[in-house]
C-alpha positions in Angstrom: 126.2 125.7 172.4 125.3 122.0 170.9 127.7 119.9 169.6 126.0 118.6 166.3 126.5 114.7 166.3 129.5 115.2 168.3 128.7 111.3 169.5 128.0 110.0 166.1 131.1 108.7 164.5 133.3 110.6 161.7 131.9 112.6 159.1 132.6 110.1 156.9 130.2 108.0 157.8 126.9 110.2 158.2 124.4 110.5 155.4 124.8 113.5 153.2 122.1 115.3 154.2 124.0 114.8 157.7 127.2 116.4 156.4 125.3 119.1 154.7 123.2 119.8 158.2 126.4 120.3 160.4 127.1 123.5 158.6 125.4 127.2 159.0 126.0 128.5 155.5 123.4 128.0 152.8 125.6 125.6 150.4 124.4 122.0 150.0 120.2 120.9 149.6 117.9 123.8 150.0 114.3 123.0 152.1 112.4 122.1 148.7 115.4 119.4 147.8 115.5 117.8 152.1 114.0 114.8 152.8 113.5 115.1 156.1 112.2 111.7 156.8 116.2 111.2 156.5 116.6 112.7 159.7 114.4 110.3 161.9 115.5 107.9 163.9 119.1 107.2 162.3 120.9 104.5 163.2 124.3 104.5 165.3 123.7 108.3 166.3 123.7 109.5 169.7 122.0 112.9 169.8 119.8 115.1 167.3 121.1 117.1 164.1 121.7 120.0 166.6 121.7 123.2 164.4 122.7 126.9 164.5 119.0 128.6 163.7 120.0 129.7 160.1 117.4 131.0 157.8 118.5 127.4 155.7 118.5 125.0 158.9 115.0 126.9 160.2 113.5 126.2 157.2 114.8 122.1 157.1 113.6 121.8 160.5 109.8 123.2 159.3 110.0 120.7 156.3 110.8 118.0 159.4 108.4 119.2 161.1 105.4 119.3 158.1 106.5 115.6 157.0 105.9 114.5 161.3 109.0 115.1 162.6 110.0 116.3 166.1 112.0 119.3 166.3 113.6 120.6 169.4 113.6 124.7 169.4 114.4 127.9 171.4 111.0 130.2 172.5 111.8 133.1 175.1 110.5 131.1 177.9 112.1 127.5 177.7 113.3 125.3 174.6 110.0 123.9 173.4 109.5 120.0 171.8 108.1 120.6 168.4 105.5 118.8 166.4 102.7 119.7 164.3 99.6 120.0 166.4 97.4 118.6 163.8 99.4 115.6 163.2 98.1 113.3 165.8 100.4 110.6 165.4 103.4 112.9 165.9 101.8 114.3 169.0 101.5 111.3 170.4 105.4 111.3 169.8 105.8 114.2 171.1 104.2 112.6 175.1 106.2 109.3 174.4 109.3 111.3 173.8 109.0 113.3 177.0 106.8 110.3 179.0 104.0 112.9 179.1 100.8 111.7 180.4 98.1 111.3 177.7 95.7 113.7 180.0 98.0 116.1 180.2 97.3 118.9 178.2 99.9 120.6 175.2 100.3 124.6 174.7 99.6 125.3 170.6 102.2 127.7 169.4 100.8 130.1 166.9 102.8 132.5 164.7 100.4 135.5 164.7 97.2 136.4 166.8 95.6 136.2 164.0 95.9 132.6 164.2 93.5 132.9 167.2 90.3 132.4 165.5 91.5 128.9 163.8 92.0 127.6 167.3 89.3 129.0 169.7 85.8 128.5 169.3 84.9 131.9 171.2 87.0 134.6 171.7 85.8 137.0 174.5 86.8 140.6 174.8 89.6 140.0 177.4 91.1 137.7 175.4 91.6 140.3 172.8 92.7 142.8 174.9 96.0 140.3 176.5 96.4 139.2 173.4 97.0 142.7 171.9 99.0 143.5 174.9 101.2 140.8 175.2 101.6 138.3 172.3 104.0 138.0 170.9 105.3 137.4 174.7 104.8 134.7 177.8 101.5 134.6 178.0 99.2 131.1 177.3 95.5 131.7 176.8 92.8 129.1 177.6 89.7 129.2 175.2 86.7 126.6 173.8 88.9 124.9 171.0 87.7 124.7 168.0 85.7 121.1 166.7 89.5 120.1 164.5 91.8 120.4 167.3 92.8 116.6 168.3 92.2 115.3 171.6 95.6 114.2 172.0 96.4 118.1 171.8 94.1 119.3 174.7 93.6 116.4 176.9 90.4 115.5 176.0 89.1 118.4 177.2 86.8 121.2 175.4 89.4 124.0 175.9 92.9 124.7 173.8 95.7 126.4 175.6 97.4 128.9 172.6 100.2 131.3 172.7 102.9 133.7 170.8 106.1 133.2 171.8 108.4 136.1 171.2 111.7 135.1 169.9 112.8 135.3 166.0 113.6 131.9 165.6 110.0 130.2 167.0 108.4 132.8 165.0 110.2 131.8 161.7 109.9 128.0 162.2 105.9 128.7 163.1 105.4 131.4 159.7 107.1 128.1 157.7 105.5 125.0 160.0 102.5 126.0 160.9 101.0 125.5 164.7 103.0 123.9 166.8 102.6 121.8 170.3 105.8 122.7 172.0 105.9 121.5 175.8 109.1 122.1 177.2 112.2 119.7 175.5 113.0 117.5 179.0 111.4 114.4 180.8 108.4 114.9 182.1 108.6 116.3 185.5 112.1 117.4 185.4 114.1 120.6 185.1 112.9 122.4 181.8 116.0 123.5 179.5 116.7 126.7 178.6 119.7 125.7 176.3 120.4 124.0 173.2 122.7 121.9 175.0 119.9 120.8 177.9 118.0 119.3 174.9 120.9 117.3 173.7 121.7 116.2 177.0 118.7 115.0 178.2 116.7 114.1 175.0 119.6 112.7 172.8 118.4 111.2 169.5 114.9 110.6 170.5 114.1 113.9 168.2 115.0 114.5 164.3 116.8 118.1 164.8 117.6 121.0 167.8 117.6 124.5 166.6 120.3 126.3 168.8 119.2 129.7 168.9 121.4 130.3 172.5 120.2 130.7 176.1 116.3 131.7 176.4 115.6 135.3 177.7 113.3 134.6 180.6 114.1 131.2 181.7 110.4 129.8 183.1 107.5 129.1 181.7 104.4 131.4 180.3 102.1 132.5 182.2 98.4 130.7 181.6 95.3 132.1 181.9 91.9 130.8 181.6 89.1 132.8 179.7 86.7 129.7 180.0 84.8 131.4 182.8 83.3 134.9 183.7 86.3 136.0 184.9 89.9 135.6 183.9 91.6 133.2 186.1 95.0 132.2 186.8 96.3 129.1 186.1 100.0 129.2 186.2 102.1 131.8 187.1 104.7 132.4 184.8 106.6 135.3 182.4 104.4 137.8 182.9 103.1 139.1 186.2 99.6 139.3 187.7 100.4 142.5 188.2 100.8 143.4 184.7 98.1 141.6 183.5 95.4 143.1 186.1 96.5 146.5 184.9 95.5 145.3 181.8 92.5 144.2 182.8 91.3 146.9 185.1 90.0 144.4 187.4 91.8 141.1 189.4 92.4 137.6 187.9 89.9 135.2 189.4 90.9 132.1 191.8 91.7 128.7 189.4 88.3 127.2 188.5 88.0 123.4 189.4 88.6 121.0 187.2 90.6 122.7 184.3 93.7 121.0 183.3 96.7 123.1 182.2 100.5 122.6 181.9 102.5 122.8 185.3 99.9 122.3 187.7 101.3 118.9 189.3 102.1 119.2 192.2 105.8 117.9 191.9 107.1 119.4 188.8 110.2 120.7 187.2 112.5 119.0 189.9 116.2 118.1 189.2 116.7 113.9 190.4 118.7 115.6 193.7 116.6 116.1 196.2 115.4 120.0 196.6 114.4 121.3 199.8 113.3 125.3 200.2 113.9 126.4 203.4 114.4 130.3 205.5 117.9 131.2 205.2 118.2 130.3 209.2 117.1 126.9 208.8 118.9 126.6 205.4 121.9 126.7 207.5 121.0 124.5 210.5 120.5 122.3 207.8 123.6 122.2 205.6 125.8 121.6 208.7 123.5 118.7 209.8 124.1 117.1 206.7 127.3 118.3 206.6 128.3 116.9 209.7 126.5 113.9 208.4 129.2 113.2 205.6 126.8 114.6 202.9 127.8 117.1 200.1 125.4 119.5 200.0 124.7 123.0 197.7 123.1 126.0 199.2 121.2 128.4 196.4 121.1 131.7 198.4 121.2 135.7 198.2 123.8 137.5 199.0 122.2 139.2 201.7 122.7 135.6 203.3 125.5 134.3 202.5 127.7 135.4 205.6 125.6 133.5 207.8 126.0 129.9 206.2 128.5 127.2 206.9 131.8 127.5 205.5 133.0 124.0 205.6 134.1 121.4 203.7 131.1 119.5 201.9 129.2 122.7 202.1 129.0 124.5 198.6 127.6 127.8 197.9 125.7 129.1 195.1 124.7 132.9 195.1 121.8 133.6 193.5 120.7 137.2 192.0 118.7 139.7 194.0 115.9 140.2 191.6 113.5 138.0 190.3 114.1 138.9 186.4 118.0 137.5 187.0 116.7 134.9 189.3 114.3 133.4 186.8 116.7 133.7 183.6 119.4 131.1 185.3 117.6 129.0 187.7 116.8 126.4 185.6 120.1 126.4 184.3 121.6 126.3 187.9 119.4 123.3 189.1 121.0 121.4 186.1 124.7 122.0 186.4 124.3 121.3 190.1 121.9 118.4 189.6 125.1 116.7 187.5 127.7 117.4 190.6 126.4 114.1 192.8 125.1 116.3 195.7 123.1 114.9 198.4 120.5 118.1 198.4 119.7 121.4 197.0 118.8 123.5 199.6 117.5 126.7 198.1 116.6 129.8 200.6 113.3 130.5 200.2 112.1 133.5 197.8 110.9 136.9 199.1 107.1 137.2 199.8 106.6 139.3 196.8 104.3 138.9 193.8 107.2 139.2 191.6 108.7 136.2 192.7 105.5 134.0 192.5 106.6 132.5 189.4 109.9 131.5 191.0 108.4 130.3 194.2 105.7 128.3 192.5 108.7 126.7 190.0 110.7 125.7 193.4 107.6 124.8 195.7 106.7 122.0 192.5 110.6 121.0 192.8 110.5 120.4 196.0 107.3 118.3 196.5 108.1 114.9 198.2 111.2 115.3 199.4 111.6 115.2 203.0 114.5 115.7 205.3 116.0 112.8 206.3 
């Protein structure tokens, strides 16, 4: 759980609408009585108004978020960097908050398919059948935007990515907000958080208000699909399957076409600052006793199944990971964190079974790893 202001000096000292915001009950302003312009950019404090997601504090942070303000909140996926995505100047805050490149495309949150229309220009019969299927859920569609949707949102480009999410509190700060751009709440290019607490950490007061709505169910990203060509085609593997989504179909996702733009497709990518290498469980531990030996502290990320056969010295640590890509997905971004702040030399992670299920998790840790060569 955050820590509301814990940085900020006594209670004495914070703005009334401060004091008011560090409780969960529905006693001091209601939404039509906040100012939230209040909240931005306050002197002397140290991280966001970080919030339980109260009916009261969901419906301040939409009335932040409708006056430009950047809210940090839970989704099912990953904790998602709010703004409105018609408000062009507070997208723009949204990629100088995060260091986002200005070509790099946002995911529109919507509260309801029904939404869909306002957003995409066309919306083929495929697109209506995931959306019926799987929204709200982790699924990101690509469609023609519509002629109102900013640059700034897609990248320049002529397509919009949209999605659902599925978890109450998103849905209740979209119902009050409106759309949302929401790319995950980290630095660009790091570990996405899946935690109220990850937010604070990383982001501190660089955003008006954090929702803590608890740990996210699934733990990676959605899954994003273009519908731009003849075929659906995978983009980004992600919270739900290929395999689910071909049975929805009837027929298999195309290749990536050339020259689409979507979130997560950089090479290096949701990587922790410690260098990550993913490696067979054999050479996983050849490795950590040559480092080891070396006079480098090193973690190991592996199954169980594995674990008898690493090193058991000291400078060696061992994490055991779960056996099924579900369990595996929900804490691995949480993992990377806690032992990205332990001063290690290297993650060494044993690579992923060969398994469609885990292609989320193997595409997540093949992005961490780019760059980082053994030395």
């Amino acid at each position: 759980m955050c820590t509301a202001l814990a940085k900020s000096g006594t209670a004495g000292s914070r703005p009334r609408l401060l004091e008011w915001s560090l409780t969960s009950t529905m006693t001091g302003p209601t939404a039509a009585t906040l100012r939230p312009e209040l909240l931005m950019n306050l002197p002397g404090t140290r991280s966001p108004v970080c919030l339980p997601a109260t009916a009261a504090n969901i419906a301040a942070a939409a009335a932040c978020l409708r006056q430009g303000g950047v809210v940090g909140f839970p989704t099912e996926t990953v904790y998602g960097l709010g703004a409105a995505a018609t408000n062009i100047e507070a997208v723009q805050r949204v990629f100088a908050i995060k260091g986002r490149p200005p070509e790099h495309p946002l995911i529109v949150h919507l509260a309801s398919r029904d939404w869909l229309a306002d957003w995409a220009r066309t919306i083929p019969d495929s697109a209506v059948l995931l959306a019926e299927h799987f929204w709200p859920g982790p699924l990101t569609l690509v469609l023609p935007r519509q002629p109102h949707v900013p640059d700034a949102v897609t990248g320049g480009q002529a397509s919009v990515a949209l999605r659902v999410p599925a978890h109450p509190v998103a849905l209740q700060l979209l119902e009050a907000a409106g759309a949302l751009v929401a790319p995950s709440a980290n630095r660009f290019g790091r570990i996405s958080p899946t935690t109220a607490e990850h937010v604070q950490d990383e982001l501190g007061d660089a955003l008006d208000m954090l929702l803590d709505g608890g740990p996210c169910e699934i733990g990676v990203e959605s899954t994003v699909i273009s519908l731009l060509g003849d075929a659906p085609a995978l983009l980004r593997p992600g919270g739900i399957s290929v395999a689910q989504l071909e049975a929805v179909l009837g027929r298999p996702l195309a290749a990536a076409p050339q020259g689409v733009r979507a979130p997560g497709r950089l090479p290096a990518h949701y990587a922790p600052a410690t260098p990550l290498e993913v490696l067979p469980s054999a050479q996983l531990a050849q490795r950590a006793t040559a480092l080891a030996h070396a006079g480098q502290r090193v973690s190991l990320l592996v199954f169980a199944a594995s674990d008898a056969g690493m090193p058991t010295m000291p400078g060696v640590h061992r994490e055991i990971m779960p056996g099924d890509a579900i369990s595996y997905a929900r804490i691995l971004y949480a993992t990377l964190r806690r032992l990205d702040a332990q001063g290690f030399a290297a993650l060494l992670v044993e690579a992923t079974p060969d398994n469609p299920a885990w292609l989320a998790i193997s595409d997540r840790l093949a992005r961490a790893a780019f760059g980082t060569l053994p030395t």
